[in-house]
TORMIRO-789067 format. One line per field, with one value per atom (N, C-alpha, C): residue in one letter; chain; z, x, y; residue number from 1. Coordinates in steps of 0.001 Angstrom, whole numbers, plus 500000, padded with zeros to 6 digits. Layout:
// residues N
res	a ...
chain	A ...
pz	Z ...
px	X ...
py	Y ...
n	NUM ...
//
This chain:
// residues 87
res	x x x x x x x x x x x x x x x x x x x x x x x x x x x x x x x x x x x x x x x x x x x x x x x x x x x x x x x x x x x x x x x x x x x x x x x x x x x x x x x x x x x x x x x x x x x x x x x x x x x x x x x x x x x x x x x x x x x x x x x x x x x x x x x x x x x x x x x x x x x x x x x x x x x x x x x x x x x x x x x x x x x x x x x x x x x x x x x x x x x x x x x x x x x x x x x x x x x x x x x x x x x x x x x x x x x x x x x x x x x x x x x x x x x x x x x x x x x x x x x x x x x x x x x x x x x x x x x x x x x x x
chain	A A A A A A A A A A A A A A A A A A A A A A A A A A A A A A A A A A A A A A A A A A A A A A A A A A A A A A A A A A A A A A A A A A A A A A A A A A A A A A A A A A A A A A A A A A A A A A A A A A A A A A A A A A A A A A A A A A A A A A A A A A A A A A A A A A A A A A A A A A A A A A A A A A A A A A A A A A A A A A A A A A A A A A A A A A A A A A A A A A A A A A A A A A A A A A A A A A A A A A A A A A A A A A A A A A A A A A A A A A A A A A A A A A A A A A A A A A A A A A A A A A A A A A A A A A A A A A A A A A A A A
pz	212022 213199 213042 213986 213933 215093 214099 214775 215464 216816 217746 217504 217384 217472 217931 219329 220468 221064 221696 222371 223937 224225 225424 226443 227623 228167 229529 229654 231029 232080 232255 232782 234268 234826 236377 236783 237079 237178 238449 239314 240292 240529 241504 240965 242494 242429 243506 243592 244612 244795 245350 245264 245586 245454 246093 245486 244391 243554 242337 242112 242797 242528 242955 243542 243447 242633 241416 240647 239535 238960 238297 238844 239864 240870 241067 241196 241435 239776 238428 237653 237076 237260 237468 238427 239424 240402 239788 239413 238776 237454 236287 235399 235663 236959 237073 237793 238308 238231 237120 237264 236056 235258 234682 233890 234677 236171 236861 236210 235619 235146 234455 233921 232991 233913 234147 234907 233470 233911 233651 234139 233886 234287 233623 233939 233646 233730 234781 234901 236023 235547 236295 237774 237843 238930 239696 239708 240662 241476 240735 241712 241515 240602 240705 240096 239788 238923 238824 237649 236984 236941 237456 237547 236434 235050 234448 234652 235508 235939 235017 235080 234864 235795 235550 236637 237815 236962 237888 238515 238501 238876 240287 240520 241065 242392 243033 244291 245213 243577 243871 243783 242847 242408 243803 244253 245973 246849 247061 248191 247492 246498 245881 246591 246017 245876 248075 248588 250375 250452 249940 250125 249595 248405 247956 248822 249569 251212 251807 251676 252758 252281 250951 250041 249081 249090 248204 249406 249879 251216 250622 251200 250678 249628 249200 248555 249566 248693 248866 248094 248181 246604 247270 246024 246323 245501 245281 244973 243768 242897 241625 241435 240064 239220 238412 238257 237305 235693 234764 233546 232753 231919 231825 232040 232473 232823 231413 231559 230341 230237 229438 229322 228515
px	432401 433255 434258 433945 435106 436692 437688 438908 439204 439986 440689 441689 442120 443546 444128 443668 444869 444682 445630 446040 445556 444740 444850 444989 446037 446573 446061 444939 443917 444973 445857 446880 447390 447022 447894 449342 450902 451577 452270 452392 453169 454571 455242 456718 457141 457706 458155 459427 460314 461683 461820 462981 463300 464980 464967 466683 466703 467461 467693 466914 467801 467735 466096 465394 463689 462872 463230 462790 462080 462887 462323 461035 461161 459713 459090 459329 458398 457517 458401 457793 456342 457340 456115 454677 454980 454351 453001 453065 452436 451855 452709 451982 450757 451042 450292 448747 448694 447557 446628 445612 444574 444552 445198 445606 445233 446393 446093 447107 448297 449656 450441 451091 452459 453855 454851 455925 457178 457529 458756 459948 461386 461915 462972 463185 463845 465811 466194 467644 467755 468006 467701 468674 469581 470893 470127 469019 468670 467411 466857 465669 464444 464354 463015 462633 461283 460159 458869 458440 457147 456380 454804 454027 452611 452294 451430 450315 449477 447876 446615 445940 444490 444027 443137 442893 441521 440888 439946 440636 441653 442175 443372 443445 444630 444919 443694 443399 443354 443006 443294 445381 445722 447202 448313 447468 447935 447773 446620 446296 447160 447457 448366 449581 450220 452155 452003 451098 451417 451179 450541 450997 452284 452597 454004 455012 454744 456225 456276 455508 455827 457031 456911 457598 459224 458895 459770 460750 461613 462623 462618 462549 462632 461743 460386 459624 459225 459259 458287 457723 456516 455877 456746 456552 457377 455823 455293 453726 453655 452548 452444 453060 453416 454552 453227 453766 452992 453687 453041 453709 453982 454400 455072 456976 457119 458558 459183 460583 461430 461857 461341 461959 462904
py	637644 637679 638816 639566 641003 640539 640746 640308 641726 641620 642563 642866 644306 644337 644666 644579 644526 643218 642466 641011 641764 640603 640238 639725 639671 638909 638322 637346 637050 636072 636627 635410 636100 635318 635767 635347 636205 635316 635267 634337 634143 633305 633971 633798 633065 631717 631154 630689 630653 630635 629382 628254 627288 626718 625675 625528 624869 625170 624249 623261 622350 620431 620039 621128 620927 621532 622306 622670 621229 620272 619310 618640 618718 618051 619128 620670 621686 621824 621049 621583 619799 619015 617816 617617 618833 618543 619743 620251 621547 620883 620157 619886 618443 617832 617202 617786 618898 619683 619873 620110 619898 621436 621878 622904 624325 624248 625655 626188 625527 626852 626046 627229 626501 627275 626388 626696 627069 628745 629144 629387 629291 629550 630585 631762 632849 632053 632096 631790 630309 628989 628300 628283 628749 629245 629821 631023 631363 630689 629612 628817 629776 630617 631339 630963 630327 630179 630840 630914 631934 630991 631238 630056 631567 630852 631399 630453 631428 630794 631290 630300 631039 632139 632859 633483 633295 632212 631181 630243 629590 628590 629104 630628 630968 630705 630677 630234 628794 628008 626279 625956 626683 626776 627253 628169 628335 627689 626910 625818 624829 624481 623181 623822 624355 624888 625236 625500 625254 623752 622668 621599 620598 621424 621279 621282 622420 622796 621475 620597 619516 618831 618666 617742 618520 619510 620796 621386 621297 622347 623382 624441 625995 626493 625874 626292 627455 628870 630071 630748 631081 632219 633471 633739 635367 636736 635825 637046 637121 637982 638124 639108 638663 639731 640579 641479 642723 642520 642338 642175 641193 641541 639849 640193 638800 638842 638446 639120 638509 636986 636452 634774 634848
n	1 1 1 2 2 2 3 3 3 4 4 4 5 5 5 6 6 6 7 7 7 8 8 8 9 9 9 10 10 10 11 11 11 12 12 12 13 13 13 14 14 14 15 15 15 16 16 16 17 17 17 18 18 18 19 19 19 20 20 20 21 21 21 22 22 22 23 23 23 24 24 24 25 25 25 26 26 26 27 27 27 28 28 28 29 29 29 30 30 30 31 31 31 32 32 32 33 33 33 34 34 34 35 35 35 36 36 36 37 37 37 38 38 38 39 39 39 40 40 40 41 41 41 42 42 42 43 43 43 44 44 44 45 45 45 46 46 46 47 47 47 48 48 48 49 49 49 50 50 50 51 51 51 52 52 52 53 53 53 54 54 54 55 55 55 56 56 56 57 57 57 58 58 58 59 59 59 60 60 60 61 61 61 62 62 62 63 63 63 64 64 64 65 65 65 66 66 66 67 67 67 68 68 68 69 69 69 70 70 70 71 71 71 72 72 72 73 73 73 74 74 74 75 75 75 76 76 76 77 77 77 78 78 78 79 79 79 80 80 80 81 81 81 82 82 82 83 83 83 84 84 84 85 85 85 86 86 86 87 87 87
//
């Protein structure tokens, strides 16, 4: 087995904005999905969250988080980020 030495990163990430006090349910609501993402949060004051997806799964992870809006006030994606963001 020949090891790589460069890392590679197969991860899609999308970044969604909300108010605060729905973040704890934006992040239960996500881990109860069948492993489309892991939820970050950079600065919790500003309500933005980093959603790290598979990149097969990215499309089911979007039809979820628009049925989230029913339940979430002010849930919006704000699109994929390029990079990785600073945590």
């Amino acid at each position: 087995m020949r090891k790589s030495s460069r890392l590679e990163i197969k991860a899609k990430i999308i970044k969604v904005r909300m108010p605060v006090e729905e973040i704890g349910l934006f992040n239960a609501l996500v881990d109860g999905l069948p492993r489309y993402a892991l939820t970050r949060t950079k600065e919790k004051k500003s309500g933005e969250v980093y959603l790290l997806a598979t990149p097969f799964k990215v499309r089911e992870l979007l039809e979820a988080i628009e049925g989230m809006k029913k339940h979430i006030r002010g849930l919006e994606v704000l699109g994929e980020v390029e990079g990785i963001p600073p945590f």
